[in-house]
N, C-alpha and C positions, 0 to 999 in steps of 0.2 A: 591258430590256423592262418595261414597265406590268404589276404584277400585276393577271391579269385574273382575276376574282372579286368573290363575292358573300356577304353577312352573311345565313342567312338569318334570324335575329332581326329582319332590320329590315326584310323584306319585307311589304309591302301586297296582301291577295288582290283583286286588281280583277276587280271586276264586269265593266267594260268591258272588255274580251281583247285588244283590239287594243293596249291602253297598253304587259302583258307584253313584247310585240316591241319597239314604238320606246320603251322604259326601256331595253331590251337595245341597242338601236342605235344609241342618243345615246350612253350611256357608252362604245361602242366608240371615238365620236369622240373621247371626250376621252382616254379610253384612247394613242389615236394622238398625240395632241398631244403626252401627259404623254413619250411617247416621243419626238418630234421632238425638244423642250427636250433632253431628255436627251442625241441623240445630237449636236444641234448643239452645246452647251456640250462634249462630251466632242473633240469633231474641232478647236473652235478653241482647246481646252486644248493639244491633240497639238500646233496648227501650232504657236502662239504659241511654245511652250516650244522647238521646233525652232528658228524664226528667231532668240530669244534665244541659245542656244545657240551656231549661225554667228555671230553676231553677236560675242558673246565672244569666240570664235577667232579670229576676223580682227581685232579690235579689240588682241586680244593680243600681236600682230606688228606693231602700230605705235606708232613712241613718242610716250612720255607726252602731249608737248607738241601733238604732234597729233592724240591720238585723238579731243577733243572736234570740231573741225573736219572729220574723215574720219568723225565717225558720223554729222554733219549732214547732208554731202555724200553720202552711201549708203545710209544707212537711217533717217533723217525719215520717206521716202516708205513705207515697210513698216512703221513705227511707224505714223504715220497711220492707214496703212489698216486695223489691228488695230483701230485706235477704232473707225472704219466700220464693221467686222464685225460687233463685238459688238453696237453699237447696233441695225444693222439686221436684224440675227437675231431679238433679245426683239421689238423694234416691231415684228413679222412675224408672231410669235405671236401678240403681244397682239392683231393686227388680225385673224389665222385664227380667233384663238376666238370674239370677237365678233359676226365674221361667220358663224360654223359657229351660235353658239347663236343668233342670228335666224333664220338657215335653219330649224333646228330651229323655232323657235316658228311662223316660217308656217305650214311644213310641217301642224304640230299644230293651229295657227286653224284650218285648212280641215277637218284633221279632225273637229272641235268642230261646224263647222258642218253638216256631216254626219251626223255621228252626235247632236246637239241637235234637228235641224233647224231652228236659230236660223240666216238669214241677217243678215251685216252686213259692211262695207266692207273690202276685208283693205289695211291700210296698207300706205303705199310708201314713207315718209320715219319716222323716229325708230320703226322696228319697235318695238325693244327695250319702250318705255317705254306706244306705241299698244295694243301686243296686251295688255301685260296689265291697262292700264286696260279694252279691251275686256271680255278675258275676265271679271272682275270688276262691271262693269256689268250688258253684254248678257247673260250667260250668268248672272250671280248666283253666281259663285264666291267663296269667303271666303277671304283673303292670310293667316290667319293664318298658318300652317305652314310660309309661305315667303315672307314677307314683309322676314325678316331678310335673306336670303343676296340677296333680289331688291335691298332698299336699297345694299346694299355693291355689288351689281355695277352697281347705276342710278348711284351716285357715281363710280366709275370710269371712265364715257362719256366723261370731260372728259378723261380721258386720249387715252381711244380717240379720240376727237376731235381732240384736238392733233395728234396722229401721222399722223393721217389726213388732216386738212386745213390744216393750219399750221406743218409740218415740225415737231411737237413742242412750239410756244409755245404758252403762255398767255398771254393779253392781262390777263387780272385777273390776278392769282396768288393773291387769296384766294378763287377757288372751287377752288384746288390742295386737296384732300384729301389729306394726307400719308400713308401707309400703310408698312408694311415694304419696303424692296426697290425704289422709288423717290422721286426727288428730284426736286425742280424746280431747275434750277441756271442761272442768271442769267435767267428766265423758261421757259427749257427744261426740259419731259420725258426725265428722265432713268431709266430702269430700271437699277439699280444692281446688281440680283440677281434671282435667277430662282425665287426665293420670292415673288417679285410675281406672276411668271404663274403659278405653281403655286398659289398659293392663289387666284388669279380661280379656278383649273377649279374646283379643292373647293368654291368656292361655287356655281360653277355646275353643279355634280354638286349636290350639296342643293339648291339652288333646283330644278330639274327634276324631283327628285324627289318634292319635297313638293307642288311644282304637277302633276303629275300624281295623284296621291293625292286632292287637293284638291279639282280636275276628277272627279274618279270619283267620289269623294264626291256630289258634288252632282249628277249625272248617277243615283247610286242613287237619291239622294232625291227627285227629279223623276220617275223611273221608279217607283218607289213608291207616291207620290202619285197617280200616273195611275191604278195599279194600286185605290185606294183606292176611285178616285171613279167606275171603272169596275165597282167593285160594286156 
């Protein structure tokens, strides 16, 4: 399980109350994911090591000369399919969390636009990259604080993208951004380790953090302001 916990050195007192709760209720999300990974990689450790295992056994009662032939003929197909697994297990996360953290950020647009009373258009196509030009815009929130974690996880669309819409190819290879944990292998999105996904959340746990902060911040100072000029 996800250690579920909090620093509270590094906690933000917000002004706006409602942020407290959905801080609490995004990191649950990721909380959930960081567990998924976990228990997927641990179940296709079990199988794997099992089918190798028969695999040896039976391969060991046949001779030499034909075990290469008898392992082609029996278990190609259950090699194979291991490949399958792994692949479509990490591309499954990577595509849950992206969609989990857009959800999130709508969710949050509307709330912005609510509690600002700024209306404007809540995007339907390239969330991710719409909302926080928005927010930054219409709303006058400042990126710095989160600006880093937001670029890392805006490079990584091309991933999410491939996987999403092109079974994994890239057609340029050099907007491939190489990172820990995958590879691009003959044009292919390849997630090689599962410190790929696990460092997307970390970012995307800082990024929402600092963008929520951020948001409050400037929601103070706009409430302030009123406060000023209403005297």
């Amino acid at each position: 399980m996800a250690k579920f916990g909090f620093n509270f050195n590094d906690f933000h007192s917000f002004n706006w109350c409602e942020l407290w709760w959905f801080q609490y209720e995004t990191s649950i999300g990721f909380w959930a994911l960081s567990d998924l990974i976990n228990n997927q990689e641990e179940s296709y450790a079990i199988k794997k090591e099992k089918f190798i295992n028969e695999k040896k056994a039976r391969l060991a009662n046949i001779p030499d000369e034909y075990q290469a032939s008898y392992d082609q003929q029996f278990f190609e197909d259950g090699d194979r399919t291991f490949e399958q697994l792994i692949d479509i297990q990490r591309n499954s996360i990577c595509l849950s969390l992206f969609s989990y953290l857009e959800g999130k950020l709508l969710k949050f647009l509307k709330m912005m636009i609510k509690e600002f009373g700024i209306n404007v258009d809540i995007p339907k196509s390239s969330v991710f990259l719409n909302i926080n030009n928005i927010i930054e815009k219409e709303f006058g929130v400042t990126k710095e604080r989160y600006v880093k974690d937001f670029s890392r996880l805006g490079n990584q669309l091309k991933v999410r993208n491939a996987i999403a819409h092109t079974q994994s190819y890239i057609e340029d290879e050099r907007k491939f951004s190489k990172v820990e944990g995958v590879s691009l292998e003959r044009g292919k999105v390849v997630i090689t380790d599962v410190i790929y996904l696990k460092s997307l959340i970390k970012q995307a746990e800082g990024y929402f953090k600092e963008l929520l902060i951020s948001v409050d911040v400037r929601l103070t100072e706009i409430n302030t302001n009123k406060g000023f000029i209403g005297n």
